[in-house]
Biopython code that builds the backbone (N, CA, C, O; Angstrom):
import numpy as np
from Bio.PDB.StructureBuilder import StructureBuilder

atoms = [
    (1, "UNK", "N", (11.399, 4.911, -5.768)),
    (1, "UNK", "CA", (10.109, 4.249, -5.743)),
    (1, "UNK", "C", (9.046, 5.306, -5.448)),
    (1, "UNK", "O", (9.139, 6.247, -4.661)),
    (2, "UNK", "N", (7.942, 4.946, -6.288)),
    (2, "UNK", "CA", (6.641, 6.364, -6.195)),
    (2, "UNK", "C", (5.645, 5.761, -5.417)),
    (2, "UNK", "O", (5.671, 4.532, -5.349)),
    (3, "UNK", "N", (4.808, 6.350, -4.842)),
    (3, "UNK", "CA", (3.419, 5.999, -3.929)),
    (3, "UNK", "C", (2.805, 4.506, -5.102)),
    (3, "UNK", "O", (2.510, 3.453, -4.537)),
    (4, "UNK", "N", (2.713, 4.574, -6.271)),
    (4, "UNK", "CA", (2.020, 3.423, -6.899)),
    (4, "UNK", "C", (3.111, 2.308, -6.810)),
    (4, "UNK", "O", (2.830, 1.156, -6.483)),
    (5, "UNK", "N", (4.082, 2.629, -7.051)),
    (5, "UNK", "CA", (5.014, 1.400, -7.073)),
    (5, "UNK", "C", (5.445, 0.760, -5.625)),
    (5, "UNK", "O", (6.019, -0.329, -5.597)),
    (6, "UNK", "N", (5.062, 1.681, -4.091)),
    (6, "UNK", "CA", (5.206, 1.139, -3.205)),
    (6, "UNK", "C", (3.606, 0.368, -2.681)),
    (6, "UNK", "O", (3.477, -0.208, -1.601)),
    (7, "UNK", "N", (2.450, 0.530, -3.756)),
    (7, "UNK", "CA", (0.898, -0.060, -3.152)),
    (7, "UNK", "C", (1.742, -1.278, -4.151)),
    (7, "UNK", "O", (2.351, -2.230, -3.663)),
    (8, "UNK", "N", (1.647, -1.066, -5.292)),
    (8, "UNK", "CA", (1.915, -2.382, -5.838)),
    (8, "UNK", "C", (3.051, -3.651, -4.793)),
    (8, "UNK", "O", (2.886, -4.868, -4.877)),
    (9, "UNK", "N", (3.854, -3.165, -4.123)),
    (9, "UNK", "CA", (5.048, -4.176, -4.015)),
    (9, "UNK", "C", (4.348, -4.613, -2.623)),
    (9, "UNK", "O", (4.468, -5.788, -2.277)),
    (10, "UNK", "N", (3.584, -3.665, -1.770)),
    (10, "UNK", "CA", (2.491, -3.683, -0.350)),
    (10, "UNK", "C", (1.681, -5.127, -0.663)),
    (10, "UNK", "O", (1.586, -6.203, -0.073)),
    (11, "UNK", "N", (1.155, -4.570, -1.895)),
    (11, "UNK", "CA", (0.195, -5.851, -2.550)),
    (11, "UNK", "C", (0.560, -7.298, -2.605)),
    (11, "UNK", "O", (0.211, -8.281, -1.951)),
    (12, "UNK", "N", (1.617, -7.045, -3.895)),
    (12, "UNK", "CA", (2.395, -8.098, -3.971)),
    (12, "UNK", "C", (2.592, -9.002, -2.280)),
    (12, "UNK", "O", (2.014, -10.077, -2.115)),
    (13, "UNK", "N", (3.290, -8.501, -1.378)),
    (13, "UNK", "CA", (4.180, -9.119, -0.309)),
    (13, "UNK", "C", (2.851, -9.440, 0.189)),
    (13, "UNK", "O", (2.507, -10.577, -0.138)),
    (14, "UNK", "N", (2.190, -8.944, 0.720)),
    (14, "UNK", "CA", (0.560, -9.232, 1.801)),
    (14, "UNK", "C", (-0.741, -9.874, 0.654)),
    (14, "UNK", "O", (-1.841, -10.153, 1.129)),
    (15, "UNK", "N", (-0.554, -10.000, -0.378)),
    (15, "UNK", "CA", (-1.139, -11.004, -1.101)),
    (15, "UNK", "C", (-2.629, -10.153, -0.588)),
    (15, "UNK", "O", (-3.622, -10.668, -0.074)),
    (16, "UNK", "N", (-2.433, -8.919, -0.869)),
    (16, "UNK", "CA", (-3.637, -8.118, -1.136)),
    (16, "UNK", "C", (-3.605, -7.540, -2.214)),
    (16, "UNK", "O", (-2.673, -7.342, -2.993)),
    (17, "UNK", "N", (-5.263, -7.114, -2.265)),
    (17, "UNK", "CA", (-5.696, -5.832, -3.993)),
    (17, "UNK", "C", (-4.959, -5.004, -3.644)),
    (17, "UNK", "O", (-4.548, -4.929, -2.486)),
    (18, "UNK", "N", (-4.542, -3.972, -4.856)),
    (18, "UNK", "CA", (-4.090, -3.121, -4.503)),
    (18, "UNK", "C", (-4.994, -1.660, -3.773)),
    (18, "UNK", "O", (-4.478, -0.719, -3.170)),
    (19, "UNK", "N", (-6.470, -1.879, -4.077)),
    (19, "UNK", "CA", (-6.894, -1.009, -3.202)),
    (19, "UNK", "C", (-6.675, -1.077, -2.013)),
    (19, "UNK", "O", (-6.443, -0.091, -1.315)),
    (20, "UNK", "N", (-6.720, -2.345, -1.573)),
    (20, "UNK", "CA", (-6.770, -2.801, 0.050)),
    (20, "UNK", "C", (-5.325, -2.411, 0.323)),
    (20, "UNK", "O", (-5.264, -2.141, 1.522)),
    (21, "UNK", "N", (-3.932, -2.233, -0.350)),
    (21, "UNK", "CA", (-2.979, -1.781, -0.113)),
    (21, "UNK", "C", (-2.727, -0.310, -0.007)),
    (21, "UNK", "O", (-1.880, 0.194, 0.731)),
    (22, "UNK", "N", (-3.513, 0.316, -0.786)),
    (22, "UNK", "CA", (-3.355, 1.483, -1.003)),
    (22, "UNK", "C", (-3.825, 2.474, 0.305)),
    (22, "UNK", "O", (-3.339, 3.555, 0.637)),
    (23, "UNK", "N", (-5.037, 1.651, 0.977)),
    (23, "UNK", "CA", (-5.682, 1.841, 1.787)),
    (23, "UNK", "C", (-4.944, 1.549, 3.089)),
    (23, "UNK", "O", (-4.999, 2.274, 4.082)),
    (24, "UNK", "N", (-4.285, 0.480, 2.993)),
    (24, "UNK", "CA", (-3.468, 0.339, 4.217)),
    (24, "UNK", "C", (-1.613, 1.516, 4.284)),
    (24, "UNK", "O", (-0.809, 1.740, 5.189)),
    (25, "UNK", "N", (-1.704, 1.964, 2.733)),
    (25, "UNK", "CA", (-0.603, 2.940, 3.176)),
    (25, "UNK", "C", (-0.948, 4.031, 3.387)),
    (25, "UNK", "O", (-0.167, 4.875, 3.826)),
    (26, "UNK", "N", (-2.282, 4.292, 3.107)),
    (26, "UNK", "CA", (-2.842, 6.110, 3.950)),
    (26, "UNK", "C", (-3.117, 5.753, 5.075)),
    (26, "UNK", "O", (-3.194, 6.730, 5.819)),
    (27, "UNK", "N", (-3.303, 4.834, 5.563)),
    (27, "UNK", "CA", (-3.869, 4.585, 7.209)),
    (27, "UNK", "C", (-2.397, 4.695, 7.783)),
    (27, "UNK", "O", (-2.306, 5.380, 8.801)),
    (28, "UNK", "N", (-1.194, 4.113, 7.280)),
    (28, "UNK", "CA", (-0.150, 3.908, 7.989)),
    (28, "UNK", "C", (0.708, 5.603, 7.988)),
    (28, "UNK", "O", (1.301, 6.167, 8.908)),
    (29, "UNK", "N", (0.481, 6.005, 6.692)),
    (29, "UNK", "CA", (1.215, 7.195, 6.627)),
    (29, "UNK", "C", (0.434, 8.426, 7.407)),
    (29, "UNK", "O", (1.128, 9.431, 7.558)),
    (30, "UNK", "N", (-0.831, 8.480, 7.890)),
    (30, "UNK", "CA", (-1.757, 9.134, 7.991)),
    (30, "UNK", "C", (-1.050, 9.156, 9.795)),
    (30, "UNK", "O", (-0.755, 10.137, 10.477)),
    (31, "UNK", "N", (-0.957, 7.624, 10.146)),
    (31, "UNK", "CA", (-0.845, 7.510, 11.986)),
    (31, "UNK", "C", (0.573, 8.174, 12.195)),
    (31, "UNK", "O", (1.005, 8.559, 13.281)),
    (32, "UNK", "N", (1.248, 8.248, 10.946)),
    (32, "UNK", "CA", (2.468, 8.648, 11.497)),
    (32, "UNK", "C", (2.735, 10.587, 11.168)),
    (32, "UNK", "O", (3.754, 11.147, 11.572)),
]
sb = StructureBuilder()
sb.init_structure("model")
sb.init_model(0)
sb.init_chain("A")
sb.init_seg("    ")
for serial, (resi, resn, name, xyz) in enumerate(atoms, 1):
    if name == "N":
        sb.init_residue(resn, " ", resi, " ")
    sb.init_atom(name, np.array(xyz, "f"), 0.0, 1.0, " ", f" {name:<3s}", serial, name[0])
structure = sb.get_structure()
């Protein structure tokens, strides 16, 4: 699985855009 295919599936499950996903996996990958 690639960075787009893990915003897409982020999206999908949390019934968010995928910007708003994309955004929540640099914030998450960023804290860690």
């Amino acid at each position: 699985m690639n960075k787009s295919e893990l915003i897409d599936a982020i999206a999908s499950a949390a019934n968010l855009s995928k910007a708003d996903a994309g955004r929540a996996l640099n914030a998450t990958t960023d804290a860690i």
